[in-house]
C-alpha positions as a Markdown table, in Angstrom:
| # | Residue | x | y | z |
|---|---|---|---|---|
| 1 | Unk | 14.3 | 9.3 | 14.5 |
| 2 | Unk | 11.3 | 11.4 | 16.3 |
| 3 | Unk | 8.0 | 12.4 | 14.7 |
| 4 | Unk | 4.8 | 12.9 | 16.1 |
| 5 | Unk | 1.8 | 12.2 | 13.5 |
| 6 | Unk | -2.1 | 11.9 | 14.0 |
| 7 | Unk | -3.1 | 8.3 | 15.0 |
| 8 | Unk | -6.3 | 8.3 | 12.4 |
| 9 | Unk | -3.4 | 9.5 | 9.6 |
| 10 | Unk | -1.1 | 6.5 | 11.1 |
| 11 | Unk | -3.8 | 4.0 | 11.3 |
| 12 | Unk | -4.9 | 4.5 | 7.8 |
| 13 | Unk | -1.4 | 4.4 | 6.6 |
| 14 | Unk | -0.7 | 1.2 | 8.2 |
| 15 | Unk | -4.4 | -0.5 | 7.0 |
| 16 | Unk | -3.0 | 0.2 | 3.3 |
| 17 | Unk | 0.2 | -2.3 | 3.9 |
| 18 | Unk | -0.6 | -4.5 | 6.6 |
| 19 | Unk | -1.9 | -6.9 | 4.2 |
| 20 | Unk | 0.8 | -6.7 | 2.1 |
| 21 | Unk | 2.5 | -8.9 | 4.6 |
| 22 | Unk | 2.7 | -12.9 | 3.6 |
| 23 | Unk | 1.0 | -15.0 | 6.3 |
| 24 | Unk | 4.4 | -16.9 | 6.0 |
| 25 | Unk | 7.5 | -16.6 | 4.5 |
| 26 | Unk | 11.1 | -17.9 | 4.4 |
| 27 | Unk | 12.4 | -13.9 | 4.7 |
| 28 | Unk | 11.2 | -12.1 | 7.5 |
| 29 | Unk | 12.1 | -8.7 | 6.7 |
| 30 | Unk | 9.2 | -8.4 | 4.3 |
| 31 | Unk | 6.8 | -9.0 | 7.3 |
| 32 | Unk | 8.2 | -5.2 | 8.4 |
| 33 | Unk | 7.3 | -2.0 | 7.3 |
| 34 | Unk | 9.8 | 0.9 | 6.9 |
| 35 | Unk | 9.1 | 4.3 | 8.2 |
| 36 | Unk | 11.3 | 7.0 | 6.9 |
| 37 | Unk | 11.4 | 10.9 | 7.1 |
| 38 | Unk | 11.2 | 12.9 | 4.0 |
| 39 | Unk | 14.3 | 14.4 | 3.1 |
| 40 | Unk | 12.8 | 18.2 | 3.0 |
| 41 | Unk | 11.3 | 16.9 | 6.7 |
| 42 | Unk | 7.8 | 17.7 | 6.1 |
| 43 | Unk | 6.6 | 14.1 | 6.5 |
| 44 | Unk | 6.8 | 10.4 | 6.4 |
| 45 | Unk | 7.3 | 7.5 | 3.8 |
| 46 | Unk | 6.0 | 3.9 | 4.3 |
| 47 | Unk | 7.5 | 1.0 | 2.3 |
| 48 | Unk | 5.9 | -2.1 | 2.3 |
| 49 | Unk | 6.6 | -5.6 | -0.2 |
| 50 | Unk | 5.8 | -9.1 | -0.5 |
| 51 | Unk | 7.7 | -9.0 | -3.6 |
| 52 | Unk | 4.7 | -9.4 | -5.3 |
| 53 | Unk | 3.3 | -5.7 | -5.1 |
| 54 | Unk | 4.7 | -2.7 | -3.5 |
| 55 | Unk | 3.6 | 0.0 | -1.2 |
| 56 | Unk | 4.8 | 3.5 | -1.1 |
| 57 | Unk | 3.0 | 5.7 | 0.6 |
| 58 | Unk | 3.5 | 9.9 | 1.9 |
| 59 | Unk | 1.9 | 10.9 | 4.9 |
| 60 | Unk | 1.5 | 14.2 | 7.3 |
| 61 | Unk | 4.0 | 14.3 | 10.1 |
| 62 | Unk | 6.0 | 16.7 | 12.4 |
| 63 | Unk | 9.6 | 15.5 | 12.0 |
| 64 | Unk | 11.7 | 16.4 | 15.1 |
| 65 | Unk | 14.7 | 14.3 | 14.1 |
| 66 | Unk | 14.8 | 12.6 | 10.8 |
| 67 | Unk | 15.4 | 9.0 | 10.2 |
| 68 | Unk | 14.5 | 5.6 | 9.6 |
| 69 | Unk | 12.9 | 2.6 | 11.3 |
| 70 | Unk | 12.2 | -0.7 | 10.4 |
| 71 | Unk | 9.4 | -2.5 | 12.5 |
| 72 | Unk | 6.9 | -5.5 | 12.3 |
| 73 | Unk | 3.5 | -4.5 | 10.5 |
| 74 | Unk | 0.9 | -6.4 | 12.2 |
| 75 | Unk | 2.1 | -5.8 | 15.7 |
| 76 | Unk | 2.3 | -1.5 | 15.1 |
| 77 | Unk | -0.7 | -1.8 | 13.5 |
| 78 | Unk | -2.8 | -3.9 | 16.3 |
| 79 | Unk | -0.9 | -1.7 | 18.8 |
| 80 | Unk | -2.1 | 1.9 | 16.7 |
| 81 | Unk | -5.6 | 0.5 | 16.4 |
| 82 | Unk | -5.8 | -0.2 | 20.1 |
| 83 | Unk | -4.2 | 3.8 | 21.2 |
| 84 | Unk | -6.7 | 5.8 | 23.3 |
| 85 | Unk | -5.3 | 9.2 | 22.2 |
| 86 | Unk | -5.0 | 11.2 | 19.0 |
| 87 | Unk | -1.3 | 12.0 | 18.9 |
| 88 | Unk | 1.2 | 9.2 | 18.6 |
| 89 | Unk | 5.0 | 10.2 | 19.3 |
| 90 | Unk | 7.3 | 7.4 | 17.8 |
| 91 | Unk | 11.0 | 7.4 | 18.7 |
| 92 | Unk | 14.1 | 5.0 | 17.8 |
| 93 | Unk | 17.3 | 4.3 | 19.4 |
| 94 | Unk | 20.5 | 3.3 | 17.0 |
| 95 | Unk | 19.3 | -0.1 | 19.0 |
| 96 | Unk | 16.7 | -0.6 | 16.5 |
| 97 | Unk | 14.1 | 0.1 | 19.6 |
| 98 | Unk | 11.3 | 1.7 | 18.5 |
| 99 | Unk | 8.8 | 3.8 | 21.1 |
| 100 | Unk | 5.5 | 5.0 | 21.0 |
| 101 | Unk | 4.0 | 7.1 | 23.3 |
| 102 | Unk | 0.2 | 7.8 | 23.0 |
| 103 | Unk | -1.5 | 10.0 | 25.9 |
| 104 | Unk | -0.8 | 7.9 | 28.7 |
| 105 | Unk | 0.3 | 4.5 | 27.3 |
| 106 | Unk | 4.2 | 4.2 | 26.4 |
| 107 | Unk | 5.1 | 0.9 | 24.3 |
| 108 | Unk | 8.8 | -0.9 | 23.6 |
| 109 | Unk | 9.1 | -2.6 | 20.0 |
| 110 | Unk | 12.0 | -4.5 | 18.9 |
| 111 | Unk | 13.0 | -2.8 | 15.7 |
| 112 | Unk | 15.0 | -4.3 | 12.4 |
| 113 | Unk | 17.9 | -2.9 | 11.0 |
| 114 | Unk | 16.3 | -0.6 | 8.4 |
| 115 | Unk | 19.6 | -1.7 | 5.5 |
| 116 | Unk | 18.5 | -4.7 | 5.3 |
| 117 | Unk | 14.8 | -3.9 | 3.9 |
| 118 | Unk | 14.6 | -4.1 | 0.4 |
| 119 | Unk | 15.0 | -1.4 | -2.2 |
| 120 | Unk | 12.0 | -0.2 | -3.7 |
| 121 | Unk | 11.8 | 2.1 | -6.4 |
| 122 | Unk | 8.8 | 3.3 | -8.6 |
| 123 | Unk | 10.3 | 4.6 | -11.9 |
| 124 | Unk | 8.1 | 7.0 | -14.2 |
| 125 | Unk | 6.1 | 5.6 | -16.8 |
| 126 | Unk | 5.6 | 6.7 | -19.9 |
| 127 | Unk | 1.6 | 5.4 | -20.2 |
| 128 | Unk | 0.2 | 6.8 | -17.3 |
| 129 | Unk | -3.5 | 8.5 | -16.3 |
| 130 | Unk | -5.8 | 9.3 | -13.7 |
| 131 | Unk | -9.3 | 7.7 | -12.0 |
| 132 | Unk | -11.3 | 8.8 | -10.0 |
| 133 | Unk | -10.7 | 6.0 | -6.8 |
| 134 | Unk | -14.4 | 5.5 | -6.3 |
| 135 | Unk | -14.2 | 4.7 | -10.0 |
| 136 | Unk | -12.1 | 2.2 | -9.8 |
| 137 | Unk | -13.1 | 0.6 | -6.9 |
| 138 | Unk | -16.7 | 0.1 | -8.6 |
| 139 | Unk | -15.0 | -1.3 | -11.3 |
| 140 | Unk | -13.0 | -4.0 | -9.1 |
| 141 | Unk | -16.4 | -5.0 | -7.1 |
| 142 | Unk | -18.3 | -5.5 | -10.4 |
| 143 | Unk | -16.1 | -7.5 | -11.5 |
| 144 | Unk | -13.7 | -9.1 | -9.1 |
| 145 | Unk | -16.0 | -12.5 | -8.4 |
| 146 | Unk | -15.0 | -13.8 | -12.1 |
| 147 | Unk | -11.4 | -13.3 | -12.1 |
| 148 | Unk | -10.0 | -16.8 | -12.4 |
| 149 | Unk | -7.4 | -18.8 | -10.2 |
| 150 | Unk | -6.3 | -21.3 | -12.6 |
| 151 | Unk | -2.5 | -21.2 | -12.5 |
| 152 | Unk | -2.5 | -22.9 | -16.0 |
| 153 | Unk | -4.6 | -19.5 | -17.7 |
| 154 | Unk | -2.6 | -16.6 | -16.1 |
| 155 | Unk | -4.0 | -14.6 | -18.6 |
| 156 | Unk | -7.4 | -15.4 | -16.7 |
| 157 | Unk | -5.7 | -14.4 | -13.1 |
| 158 | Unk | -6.4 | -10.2 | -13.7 |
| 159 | Unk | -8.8 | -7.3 | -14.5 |
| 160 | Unk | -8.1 | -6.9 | -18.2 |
| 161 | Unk | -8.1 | -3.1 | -18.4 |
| 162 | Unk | -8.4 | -1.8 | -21.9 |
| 163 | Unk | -8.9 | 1.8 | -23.1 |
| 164 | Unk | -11.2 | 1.9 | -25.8 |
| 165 | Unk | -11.3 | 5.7 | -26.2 |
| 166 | Unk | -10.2 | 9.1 | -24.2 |
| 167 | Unk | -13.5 | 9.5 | -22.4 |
| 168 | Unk | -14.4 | 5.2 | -22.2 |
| 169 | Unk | -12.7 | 2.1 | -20.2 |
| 170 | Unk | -13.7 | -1.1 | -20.5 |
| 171 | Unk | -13.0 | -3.6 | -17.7 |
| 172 | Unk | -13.2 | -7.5 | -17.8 |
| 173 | Unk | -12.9 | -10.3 | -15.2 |
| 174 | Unk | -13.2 | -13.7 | -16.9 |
| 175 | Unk | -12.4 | -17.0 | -16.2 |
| 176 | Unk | -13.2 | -20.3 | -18.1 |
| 177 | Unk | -16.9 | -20.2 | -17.4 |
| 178 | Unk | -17.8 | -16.6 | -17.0 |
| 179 | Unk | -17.1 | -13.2 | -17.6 |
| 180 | Unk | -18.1 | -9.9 | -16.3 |
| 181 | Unk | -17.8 | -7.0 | -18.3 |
| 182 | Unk | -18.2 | -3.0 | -16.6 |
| 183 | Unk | -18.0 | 0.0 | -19.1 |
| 184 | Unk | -17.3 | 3.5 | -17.2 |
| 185 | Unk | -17.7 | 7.1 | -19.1 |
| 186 | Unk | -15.1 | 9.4 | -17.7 |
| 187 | Unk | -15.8 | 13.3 | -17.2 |
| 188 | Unk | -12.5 | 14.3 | -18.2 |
| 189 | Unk | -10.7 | 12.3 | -21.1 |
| 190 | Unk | -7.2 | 11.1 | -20.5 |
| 191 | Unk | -4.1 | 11.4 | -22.9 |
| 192 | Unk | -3.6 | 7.1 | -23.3 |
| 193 | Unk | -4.0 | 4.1 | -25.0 |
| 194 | Unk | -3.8 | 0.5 | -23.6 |
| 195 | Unk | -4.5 | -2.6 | -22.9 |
| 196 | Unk | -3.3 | -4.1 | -19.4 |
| 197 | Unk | -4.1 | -7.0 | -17.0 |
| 198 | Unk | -4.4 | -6.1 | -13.4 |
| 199 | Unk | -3.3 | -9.4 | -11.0 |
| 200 | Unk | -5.8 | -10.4 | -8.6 |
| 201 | Unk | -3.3 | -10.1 | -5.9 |
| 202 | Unk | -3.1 | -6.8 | -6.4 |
| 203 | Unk | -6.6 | -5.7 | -6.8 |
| 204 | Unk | -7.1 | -6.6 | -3.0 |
């Protein structure tokens, strides 16, 4: 594989999945993220798991030769952050050796074999809508603090999303001694109905 992509494009992509990956963990192929041409060649896809919550993620790039690498997400990432330039080249060898070039600095990374990253597959839903992301990132910060931890009220361990009518959402964080409740007014309404709990996990 052969690309060359902006480092701010990179860097961003990487900051949405590096903490995906578990501080520890009896599989170390989930510490990596995979980094895989499109199949029209127009750009890049980054997987990312804990098993918990996936990542997948489309992202400018020129594609000189397509492909597929596998590498660890924490040391591309610290290595992207710390690049001088604004063009990062990225090569792999059928090795598994992954190189990035950035203005004058050349790095060697120890690739896995991409096969052995696990499958992940977002299916289409049949409930599905659109926010506004500043929308729902208020929503999380106004109520993320009451969200419970008890392992015992899983129930308590989410943002309770629930659609009360096509232009209103009201959002809930509770556990057994509070609750914080945020109300937003949409612009445009949305075609759905439903009531969901979002994991805490996930909303960080």
């Amino acid at each position: 594989m052969e690309i060359n992509i902006n480092k701010y494009i990179l860097l961003e992509a990487l900051q949405l999945v590096v903490n995906l990956s578990p501080k520890a963990t009896s599989e170390p192929i989930i510490n990596n993220v995979l980094i895989e041409t499109d199949e029209n060649g127009s750009g890049i896809q980054l997987k990312a798991t804990n098993y918990e919550n996936e990542f997948l993620g489309k992202f400018e790039a020129t594609v000189t030769s397509p492909g597929k690498i596998c590498v660890n997400t924490s040391k591309l990432y610290n290595l992207v952050r710390e690049f001088r330039g604004s063009e990062i080249s990225l090569t792999s060898t059928p090795q598994n050796w992954v190189f990035l070039y950035c203005e004058n600095s050349k790095v060697k990374l120890p690739g896995v074999d991409p096969e052995h990253f696990p499958v992940i597959e977002f299916k289409e839903l049949k409930n599905r809508f659109q926010l506004p992301g500043k929308l729902f990132v208020t929503a999380i910060d106004r109520t993320y603090f009451a969200i419970g931890d008890n392992e015992s009220r899983k129930n308590l361990m989410g943002l309770n999303l629930a659609i009360k009518s096509p232009t209103l959402i009201n959002w809930t964080g509770a556990d057994s001694f509070r609750i914080s409740q945020f109300m937003t007014e949409l612009e445009s309404p949305i075609e759905s109905d439903g009531n969901i709990i979002i994991p805490k996990k996930s909303l960080q």
